[in-house]
N, C-alpha and C positions, 0 to 999 in steps of 0.2 A: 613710251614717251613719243609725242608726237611733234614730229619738226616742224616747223612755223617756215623756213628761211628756203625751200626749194623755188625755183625762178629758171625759166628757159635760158636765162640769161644767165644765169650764172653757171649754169651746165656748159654753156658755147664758152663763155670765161675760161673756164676748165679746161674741155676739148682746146684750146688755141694753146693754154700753157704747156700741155702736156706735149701739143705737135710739136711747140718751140721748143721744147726739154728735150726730145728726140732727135730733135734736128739739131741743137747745140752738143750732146754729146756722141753725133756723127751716125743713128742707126737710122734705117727704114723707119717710116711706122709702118707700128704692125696689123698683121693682116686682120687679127681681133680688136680692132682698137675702141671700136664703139662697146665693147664690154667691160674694157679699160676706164675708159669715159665716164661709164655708168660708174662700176665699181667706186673711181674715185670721187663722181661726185657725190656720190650717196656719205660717203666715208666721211669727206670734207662738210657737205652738208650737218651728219651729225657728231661730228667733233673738233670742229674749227669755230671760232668765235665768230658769228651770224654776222656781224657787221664790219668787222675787221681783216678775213680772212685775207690771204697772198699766196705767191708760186710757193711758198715755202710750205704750204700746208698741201699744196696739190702733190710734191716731191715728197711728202710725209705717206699720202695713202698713195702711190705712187708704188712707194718701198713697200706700203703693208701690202701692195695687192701681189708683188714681188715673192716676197715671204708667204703669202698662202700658196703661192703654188707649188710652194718644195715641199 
């Protein structure tokens, strides 16, 4: 399946939620973070609703990218 909704702009969207998420529950970011980034935007990209998405989906692949690495 091919995603139609990837945008520079909504990767930097992303990247800014996920610093604020970091930074509201008190850690560093980390030193991989542009992987992170990626990770979740890809994730958000293709299972978040294209025109609706919010921080609650960035904290959803956020979690999954969490859970893959255990």
């Amino acid at each position: 399946m091919k995603v139609e909704n990837w945008t520079p702009e909504k990767k930097d969207a992303i990247e800014k939620m996920l610093i604020d998420m970091w930074k509201n529950i008190g850690i560093d970011i980390p030193a991989n973070y542009e992987s992170i980034v990626q990770y979740c935007y890809e994730d958000v990209c293709e299972t978040a609703d294209p025109d609706n998405w919010h921080s609650g989906d960035v904290a959803i692949a956020f979690r999954r990218w969490i859970e893959e690495q255990i």
